[in-house]
C-alpha positions as CSV (number, residue, x, y, z in Angstrom):
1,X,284.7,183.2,97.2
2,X,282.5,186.2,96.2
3,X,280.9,184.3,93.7
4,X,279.8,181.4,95.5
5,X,278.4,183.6,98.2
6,X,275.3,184.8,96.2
7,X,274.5,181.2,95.3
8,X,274.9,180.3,98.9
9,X,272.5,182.6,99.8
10,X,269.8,181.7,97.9
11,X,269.9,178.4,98.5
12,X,269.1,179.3,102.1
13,X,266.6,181.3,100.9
14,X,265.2,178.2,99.3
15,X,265.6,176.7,102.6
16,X,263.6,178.7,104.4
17,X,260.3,178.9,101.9
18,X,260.8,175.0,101.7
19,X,260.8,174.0,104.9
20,X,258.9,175.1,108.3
21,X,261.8,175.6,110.5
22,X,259.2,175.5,113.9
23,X,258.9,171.8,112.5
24,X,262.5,171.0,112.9
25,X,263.0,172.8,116.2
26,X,259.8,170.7,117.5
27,X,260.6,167.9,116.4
28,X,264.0,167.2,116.8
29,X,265.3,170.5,119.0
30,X,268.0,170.3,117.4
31,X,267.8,172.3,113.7
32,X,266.7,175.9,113.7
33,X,266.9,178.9,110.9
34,X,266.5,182.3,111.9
35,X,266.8,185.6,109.7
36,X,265.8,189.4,109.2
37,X,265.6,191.5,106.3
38,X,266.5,195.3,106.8
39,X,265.1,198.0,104.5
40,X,266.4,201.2,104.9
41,X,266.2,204.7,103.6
42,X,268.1,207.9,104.4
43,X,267.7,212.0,103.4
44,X,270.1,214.7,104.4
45,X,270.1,218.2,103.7
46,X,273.9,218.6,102.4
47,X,276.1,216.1,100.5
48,X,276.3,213.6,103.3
49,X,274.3,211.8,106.0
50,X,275.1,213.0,109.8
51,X,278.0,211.6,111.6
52,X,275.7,208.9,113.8
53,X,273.4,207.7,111.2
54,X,276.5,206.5,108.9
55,X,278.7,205.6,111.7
56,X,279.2,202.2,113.5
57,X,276.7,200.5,110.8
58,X,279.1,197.4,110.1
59,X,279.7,199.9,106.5
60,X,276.1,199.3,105.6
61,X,276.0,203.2,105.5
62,X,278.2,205.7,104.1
63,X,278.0,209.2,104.2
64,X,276.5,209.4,100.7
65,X,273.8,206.1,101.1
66,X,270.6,206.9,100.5
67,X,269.2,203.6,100.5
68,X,270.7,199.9,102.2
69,X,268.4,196.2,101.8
70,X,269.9,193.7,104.1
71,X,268.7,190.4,104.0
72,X,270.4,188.0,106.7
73,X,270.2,184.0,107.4
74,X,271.5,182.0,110.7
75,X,271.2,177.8,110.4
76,X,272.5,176.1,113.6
77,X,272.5,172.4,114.3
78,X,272.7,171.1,118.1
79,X,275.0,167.8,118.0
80,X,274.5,167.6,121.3
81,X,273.7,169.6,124.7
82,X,276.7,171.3,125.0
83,X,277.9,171.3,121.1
84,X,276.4,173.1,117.9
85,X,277.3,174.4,114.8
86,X,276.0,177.4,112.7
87,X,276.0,179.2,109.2
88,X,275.1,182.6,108.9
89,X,275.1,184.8,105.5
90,X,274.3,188.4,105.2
91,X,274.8,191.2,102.4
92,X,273.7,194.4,101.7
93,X,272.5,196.3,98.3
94,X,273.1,199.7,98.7
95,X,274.5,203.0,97.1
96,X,277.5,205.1,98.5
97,X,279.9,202.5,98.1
98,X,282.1,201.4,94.9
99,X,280.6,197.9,95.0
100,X,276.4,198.1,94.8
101,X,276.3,194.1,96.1
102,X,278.4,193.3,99.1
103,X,279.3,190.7,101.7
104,X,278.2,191.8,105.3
105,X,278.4,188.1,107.3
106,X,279.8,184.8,106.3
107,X,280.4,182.0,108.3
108,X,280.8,178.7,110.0
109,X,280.8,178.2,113.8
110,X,281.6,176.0,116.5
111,X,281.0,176.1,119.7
112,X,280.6,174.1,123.0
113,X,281.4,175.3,126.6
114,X,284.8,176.3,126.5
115,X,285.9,176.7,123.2
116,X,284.6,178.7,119.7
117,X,285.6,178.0,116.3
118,X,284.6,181.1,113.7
119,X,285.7,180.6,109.7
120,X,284.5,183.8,107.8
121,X,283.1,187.2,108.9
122,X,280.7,188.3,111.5
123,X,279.7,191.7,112.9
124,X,281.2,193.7,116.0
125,X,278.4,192.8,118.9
126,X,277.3,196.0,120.9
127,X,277.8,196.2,124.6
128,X,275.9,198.9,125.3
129,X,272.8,198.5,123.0
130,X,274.2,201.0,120.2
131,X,275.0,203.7,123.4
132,X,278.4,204.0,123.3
133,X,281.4,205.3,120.4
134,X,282.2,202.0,120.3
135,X,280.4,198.6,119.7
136,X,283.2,196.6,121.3
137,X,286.6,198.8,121.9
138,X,288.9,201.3,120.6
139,X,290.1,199.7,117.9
140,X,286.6,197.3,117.3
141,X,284.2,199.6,116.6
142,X,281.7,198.4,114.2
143,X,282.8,201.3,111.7
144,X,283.2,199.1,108.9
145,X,282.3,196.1,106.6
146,X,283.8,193.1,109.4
147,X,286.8,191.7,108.0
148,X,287.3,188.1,107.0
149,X,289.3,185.6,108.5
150,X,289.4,183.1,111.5
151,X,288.8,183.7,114.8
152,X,289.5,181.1,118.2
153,X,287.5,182.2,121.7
154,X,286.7,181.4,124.5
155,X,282.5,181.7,124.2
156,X,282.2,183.0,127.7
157,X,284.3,183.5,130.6
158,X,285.7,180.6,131.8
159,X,285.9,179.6,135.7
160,X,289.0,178.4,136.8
161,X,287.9,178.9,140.6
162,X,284.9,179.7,142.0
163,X,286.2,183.8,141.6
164,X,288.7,183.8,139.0
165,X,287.7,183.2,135.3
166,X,289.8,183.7,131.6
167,X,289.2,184.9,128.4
168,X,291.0,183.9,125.3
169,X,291.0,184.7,121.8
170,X,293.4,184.2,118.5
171,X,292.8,185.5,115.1
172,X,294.2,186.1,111.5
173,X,292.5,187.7,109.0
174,X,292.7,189.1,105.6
175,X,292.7,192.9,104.4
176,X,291.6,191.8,100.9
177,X,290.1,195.5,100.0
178,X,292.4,198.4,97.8
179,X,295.5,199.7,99.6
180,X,298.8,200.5,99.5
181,X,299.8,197.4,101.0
182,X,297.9,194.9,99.0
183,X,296.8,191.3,100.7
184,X,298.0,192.3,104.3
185,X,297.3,190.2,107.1
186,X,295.9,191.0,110.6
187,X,297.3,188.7,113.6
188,X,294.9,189.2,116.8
189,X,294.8,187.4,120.3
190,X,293.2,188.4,123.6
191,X,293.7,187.3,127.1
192,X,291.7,188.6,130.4
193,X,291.2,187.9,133.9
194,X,287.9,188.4,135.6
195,X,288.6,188.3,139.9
196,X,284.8,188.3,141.6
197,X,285.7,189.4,144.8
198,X,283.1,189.4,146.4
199,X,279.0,188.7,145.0
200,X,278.7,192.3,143.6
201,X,281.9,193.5,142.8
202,X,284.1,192.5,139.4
203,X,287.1,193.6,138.5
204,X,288.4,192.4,134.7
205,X,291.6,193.4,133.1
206,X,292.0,192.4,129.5
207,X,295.2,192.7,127.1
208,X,294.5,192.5,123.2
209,X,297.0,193.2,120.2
210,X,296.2,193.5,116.6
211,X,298.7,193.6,113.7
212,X,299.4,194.1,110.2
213,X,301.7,191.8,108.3
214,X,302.5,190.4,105.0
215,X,301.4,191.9,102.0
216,X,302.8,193.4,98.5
217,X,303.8,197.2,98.9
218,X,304.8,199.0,95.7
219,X,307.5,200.9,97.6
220,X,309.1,198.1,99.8
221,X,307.7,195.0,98.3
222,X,306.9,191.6,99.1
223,X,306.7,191.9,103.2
224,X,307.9,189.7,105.6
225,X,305.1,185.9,105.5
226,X,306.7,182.4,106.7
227,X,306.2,181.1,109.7
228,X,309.0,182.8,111.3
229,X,308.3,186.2,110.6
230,X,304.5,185.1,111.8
231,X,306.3,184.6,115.4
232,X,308.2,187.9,114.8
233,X,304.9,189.4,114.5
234,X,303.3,187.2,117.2
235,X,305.7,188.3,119.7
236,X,305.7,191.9,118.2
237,X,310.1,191.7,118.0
238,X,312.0,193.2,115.5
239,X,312.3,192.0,112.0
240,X,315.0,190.2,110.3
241,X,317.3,191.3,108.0
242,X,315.0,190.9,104.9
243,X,312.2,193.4,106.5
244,X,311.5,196.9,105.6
245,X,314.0,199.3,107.7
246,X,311.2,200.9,109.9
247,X,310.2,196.9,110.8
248,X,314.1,196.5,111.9
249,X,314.2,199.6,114.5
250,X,311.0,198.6,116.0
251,X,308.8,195.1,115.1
252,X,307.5,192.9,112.2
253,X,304.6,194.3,111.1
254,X,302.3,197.4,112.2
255,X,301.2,196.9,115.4
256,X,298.6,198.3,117.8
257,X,297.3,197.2,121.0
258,X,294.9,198.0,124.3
259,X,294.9,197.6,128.2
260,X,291.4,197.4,129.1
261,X,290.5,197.1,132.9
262,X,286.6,197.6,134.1
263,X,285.0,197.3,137.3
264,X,281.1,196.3,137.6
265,X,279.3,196.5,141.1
266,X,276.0,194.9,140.7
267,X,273.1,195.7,143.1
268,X,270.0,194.5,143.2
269,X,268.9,197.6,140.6
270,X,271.2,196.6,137.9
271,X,274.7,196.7,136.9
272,X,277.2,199.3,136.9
273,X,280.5,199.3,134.9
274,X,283.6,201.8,135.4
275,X,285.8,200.9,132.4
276,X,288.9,202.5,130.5
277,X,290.4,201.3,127.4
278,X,294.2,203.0,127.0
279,X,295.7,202.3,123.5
280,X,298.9,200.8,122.6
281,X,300.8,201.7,119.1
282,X,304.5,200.9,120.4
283,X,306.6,200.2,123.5
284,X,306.2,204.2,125.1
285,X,302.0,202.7,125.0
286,X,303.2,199.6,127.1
287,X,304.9,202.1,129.4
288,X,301.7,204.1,129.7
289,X,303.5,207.2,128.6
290,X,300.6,207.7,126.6
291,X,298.7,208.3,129.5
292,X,295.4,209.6,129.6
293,X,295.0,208.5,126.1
294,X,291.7,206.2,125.6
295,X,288.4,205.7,126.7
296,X,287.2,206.5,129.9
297,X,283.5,205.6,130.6
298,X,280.7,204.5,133.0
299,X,277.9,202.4,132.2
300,X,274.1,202.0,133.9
301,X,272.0,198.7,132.5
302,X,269.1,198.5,134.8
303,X,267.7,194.9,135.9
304,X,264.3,194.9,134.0
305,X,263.7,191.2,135.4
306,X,263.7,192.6,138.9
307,X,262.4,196.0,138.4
308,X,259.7,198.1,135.9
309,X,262.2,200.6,134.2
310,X,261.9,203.1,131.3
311,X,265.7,203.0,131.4
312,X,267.3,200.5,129.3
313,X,271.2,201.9,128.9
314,X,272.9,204.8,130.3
315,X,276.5,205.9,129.1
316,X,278.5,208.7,129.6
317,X,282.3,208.4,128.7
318,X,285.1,210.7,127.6
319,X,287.7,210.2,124.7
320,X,291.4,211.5,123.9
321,X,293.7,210.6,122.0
322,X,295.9,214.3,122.2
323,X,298.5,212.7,124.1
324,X,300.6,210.1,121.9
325,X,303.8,209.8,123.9
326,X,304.4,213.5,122.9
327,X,305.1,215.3,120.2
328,X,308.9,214.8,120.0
329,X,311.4,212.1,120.6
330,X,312.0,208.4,119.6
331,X,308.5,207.1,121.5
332,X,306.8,210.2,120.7
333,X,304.7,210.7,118.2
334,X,302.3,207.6,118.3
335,X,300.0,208.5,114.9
336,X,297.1,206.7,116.2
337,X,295.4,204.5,113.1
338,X,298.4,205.5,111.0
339,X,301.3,203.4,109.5
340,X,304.4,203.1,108.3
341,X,305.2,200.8,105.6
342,X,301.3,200.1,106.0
343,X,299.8,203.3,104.9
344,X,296.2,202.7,104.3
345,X,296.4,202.2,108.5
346,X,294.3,200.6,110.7
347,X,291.1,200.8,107.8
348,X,288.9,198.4,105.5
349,X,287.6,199.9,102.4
350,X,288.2,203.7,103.5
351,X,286.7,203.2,106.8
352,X,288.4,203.4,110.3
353,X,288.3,200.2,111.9
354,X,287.9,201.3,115.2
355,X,287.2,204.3,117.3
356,X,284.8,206.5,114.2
357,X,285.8,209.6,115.1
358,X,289.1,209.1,113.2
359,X,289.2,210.6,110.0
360,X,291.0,209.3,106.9
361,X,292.3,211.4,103.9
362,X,290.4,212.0,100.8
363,X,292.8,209.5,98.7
364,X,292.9,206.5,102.0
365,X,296.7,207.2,102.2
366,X,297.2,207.7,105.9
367,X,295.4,209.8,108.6
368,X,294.1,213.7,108.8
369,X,293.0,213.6,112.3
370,X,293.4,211.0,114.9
371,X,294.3,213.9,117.5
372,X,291.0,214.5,119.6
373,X,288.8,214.9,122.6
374,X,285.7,214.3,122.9
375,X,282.2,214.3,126.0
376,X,279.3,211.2,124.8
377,X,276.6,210.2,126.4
378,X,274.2,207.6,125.0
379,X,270.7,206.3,126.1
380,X,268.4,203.9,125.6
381,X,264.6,203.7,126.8
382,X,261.9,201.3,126.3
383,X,258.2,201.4,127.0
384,X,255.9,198.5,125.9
385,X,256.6,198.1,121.9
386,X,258.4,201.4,121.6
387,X,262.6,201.9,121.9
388,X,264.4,205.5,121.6
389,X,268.3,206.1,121.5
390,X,269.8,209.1,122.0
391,X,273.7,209.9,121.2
392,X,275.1,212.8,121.8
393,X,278.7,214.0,121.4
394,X,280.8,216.9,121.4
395,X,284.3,216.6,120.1
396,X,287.2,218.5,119.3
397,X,289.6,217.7,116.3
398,X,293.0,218.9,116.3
399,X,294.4,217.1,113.5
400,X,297.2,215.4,113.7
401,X,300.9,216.1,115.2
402,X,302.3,216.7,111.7
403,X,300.1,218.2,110.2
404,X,297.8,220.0,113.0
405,X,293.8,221.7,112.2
406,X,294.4,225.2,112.6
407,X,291.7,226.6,114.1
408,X,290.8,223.7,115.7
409,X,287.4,222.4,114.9
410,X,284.6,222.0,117.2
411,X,281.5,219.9,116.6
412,X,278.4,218.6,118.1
413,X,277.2,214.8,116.7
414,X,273.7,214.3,117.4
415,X,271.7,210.9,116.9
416,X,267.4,210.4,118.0
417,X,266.4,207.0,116.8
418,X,262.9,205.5,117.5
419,X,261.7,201.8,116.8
420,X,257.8,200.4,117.2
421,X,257.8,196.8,117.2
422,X,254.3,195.6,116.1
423,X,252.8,191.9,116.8
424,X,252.9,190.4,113.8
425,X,254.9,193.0,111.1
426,X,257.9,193.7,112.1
427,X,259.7,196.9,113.4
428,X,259.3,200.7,112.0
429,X,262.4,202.8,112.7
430,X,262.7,206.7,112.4
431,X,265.9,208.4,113.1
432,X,266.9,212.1,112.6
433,X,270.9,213.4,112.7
434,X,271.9,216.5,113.7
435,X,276.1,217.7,113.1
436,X,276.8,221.2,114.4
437,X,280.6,222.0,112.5
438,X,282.2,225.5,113.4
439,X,282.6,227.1,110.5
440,X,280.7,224.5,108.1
441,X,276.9,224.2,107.2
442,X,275.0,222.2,109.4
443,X,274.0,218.7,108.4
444,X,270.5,217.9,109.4
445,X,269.6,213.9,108.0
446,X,267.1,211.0,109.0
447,X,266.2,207.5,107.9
448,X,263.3,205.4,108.4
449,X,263.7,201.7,108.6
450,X,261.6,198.5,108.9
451,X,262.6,195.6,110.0
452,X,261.1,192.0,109.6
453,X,262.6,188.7,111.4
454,X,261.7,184.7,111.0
C-alpha cells in the first residue's frame, strides 16, 4: 500500500494542474478539489524542539525536525444533496523520524445524513482551535502519525426527538509500525447522548473504548484473532483458554476506555462548555475508583457572527492522572498508556497516542511517566488577517508507581504562535517555544511556517 500511495498522489497532482476545479464546481456543483501545501522550518537552542512546537502535530514534528513539507489533496463528488464521496492524500518530507517520506492522510469517505463510511487514515480534528492538551480526548490527542484503519460514525448528532440526539462510532485499525507486539489490532466504538433541556443548556455524556488485540509477540506468541476472540475483545470479557495468562484473569486484549460528560450553556455571547474526560484502564476505572483522574476543563468560543471579538478560544483545564486506583491491590495500579502482553502501550511509532504529556522510554518498551498533574490554559485571538495562540502549561511529573521520579520534576511548557493570512499568498506563521525543566537547561525553539491552499 505504501507504494501505490506516491503514485496516487501525483496523479492528483496531475489532476489539479490539468483541470480548473472552479469549472467543475460551477458547472456541475457537484466535483470539487481542494488542497494546501505546508512548508515548515524549526531552530532550537538544545538538542530538541520545545514541548508545544513538536507536540500534537499529527507526528509531522519530532523533537529533533528541523524541517517538515506537507503537501495535502481532498476530491469529493456530490451524488446527490444529501450523499458525497471524498479522497484525500497527505504526506510529509521531513527529518527526525526513521522514515524521511511518510504517509500523513489516506482515504475514502462516505457520507450522507446519518451515516459515515471512512477506509484509511485521517487526522485527529481540534475542538478548541489548537487551545487545548488535547485535539479530541485523553486518549485522541493528535500526538502522532493517525493510524490506519476503518472507521463507522455517525457525521453529526443525530435527533431522535426534538431534545435528545446520539452519537455512534465503530472502528478497527491496524498498528502496522515496530513493536513488541507486531501487527496488533485496535477495536474502537463510541456511543453518546446529548439531552437539550432547554434552548441554552446541553448536557452530553459519551462512553468510548479502545483496544489492543491480535498480533505476533516474541514472548507469548500468536494472540488471540477469529471472530470469537474479536467478541471477547468487543465485550472486553476474559480470554479463552488459548490466551496469554494476564488476558485470562482480566480481558482479551489491552483495553482502555473514557466517560466523558460536558455541559454547554449558550448565550447570546457565545458558548460555554464545562467538560471532564475520566479514564478507564480496567473494571476499578468503570467503578470510578480512579477518581479524580482525567481532564477537567472549561471552554469560552465567542459568537463572532453576533458580536465584534478579539477573542476567538479561551481554555483553562487541569490534568491528573496520580490517582490510578491506588498504588496497591488487585485494581490498583492502573499504568496509564502501559501494557501487559502489549508493551509498546497505547503508542504509534514511539509517540503517545493520546494525552502528550506521557512519556515513553528511550527503547519504546513501556512507560517512564504517566503519573502527573498538570494547570493549561490556551488562547486564541484574531484581528483582521492576523491569528495568535498562546499555550501555557505547568506540570508535574512523578513518574510512574513502579518506578517513581525522585525529585519530582517540575516544568513550565510554553507555546506563542502568530499567522498573517495575506490576499492572494498564503499564510506566514512564526512561533517561539519556551520549556522551563528544574534542574535541566532551558529549551528556547521557534519555527516559521507558510502556508498556501487551492
Amino acid at each position: 500500500m505504501m507504494g501505490s500511495l506516491p503514485r496516487l498522489f501525483c496523479f492528483l497532482i496531475f489532476t489539479v494542474l490539468v483541470y480548473n476545479p472552479s469549472s467543475f464546481s460551477q458547472s456541475t456543483h457537484q466535483f470539487s478539489i481542494n488542497g494546501f501545501i505546508d512548508l515548515q522550518g524549526s531552530f532550537a537552542n538544545a538538542d530538541k524542539n520545545p514541548f508545544w512546537i513538536s507536540a500534537n502535530t499529527s507526528g509531522a514534528l519530532s523533537e529533533t525536525t528541523t524541517y517538515v513539507v506537507t503537501p495535502s489533496i481532498r476530491i469529493s463528488y456530490g451524488l446527490s444533496e444529501n450523499d458525497s464521496l471524498a479522497i484525500g492524500v497527505s504526506g510529509y518530507v521531513h527529518d527526525g523520524f526513521d522514515d524521511q517520506f511518510q504517509r500523513k492522510e489516506a482515504y475514502l469517505e462516505y457520507k450522507n445524513d446519518w451515516l459515515r463510511i471512512l477506509v484509511g487514515s485521517e487526522k485527529v480534528e481540534e475542538r478548541f482551535n489548537g487551545a487545548s492538551v488535547v485535539a479530541e480526548n485523553f486518549w485522541m490527542s493528535g500526538n502522532s502519525r493517525p493510524l490506519a484503519g476503518f472507521l463507522v460514525e455517525a457525521p453529526k448528532k443525530l435527533f431522535v426527538t426534538n431534545t435528545l440526539s446520539i452519537d455512534y462510532g465503530l472502528g478497527h485499525y491496524f498498528l502496522n509500525d515496530e513493536r513488541v507486539v507486531q501487527n496488533a489490532w485496535v477495536h474502537f466504538k463510541r456511543l453518546g447522548l446529548s439531552w437539550n433541556f432547554s434552548e441554552r443548556n446541553t448536557i452530553t455524556f459519551k462512553v468510548e473504548h479502545y483496544a489492543q488485540w491480535s498480533g505476533t509477540s516474541e514472548e507469548y506468541g500468536v494472540q488471540p484473532n477469529d471472530f470469537n476472540d474479536f467478541w471477547d475483545v468487543f465485550l472486553a470479557s476474559r480470554g479463552s483458554e488459548a490466551a496469554p495468562e494476564t488476558d485470562r484473569a482480566n480481558a482479551t486484549g489491552e483495553h482502555m476506555g473514557l466517560f466523558s460528560i460536558e455541559y454547554q450553556y449558550k448565550p447570546s455571547i457565545g458558548i460555554v462548555s464545562f467538560y471532564h474526560e475520566h479514564p478507564i484502564e480496567d473494571g476499578s476505572g468503570t467503578r470510578f475508583q480512579n477518581f479524580p483522574d482525567g481532564i477537567w476543563g472549561v471552554a469560552f468560543i465567542p459568537n463572532t457572527k453576533r458580536y465584534d471579538s478579539l477573542l476567538k478560544t479561551l481554555v483553562a483545564e487541569y490534568i491528573q492522572t496520580t490517582n490510578q486506583s491506588g498504588q496497591l491491590g488487585r485494581s490498583g495500579n492502573d499504568n496509564y498508556f502501559n501494557g501487559g502482553v502489549y508493551q509498546s502501550g497505547w503508542s504509534y511509532e514511539r509517540r503517545i497516542i493520546g494525552l502528550p504529556f506521557i512519556q515513553i522510554r528511550p527503547d519504546g518498551v513501556g512507560i517512564q511517566n504517566n503519573r502527573l498533574r498538570a494547570l493549561h490554559l490556551g488562547l486564541v485571538l484574531n484581528y483582521k488577517r492576523w491569528d495568535l495562540l498562546l499555550k501555557t502549561t505547568m506540570i508535574e511529573n512523578l513518574g510512574t508507581y513502579t518506578v517513581p521520579f525522585n525529585p519530582k520534576q517540575r516544568a513550565f511548557h510554553n507555546l506563542v504562535q502568530i499567522a498573517y493570512t495575506t490576499n492572494t499568498f498564503g499564510a506566514f506563521t512564526i512561533s517561539g517555544g519556551h520549556d522551563l525543566l528544574e534542574n535541566v537547561d532551558d529549551s528556547l525553539g521557534a519555527t516559521i511556517g507558510y502556508h498556501y491552499s487551492f
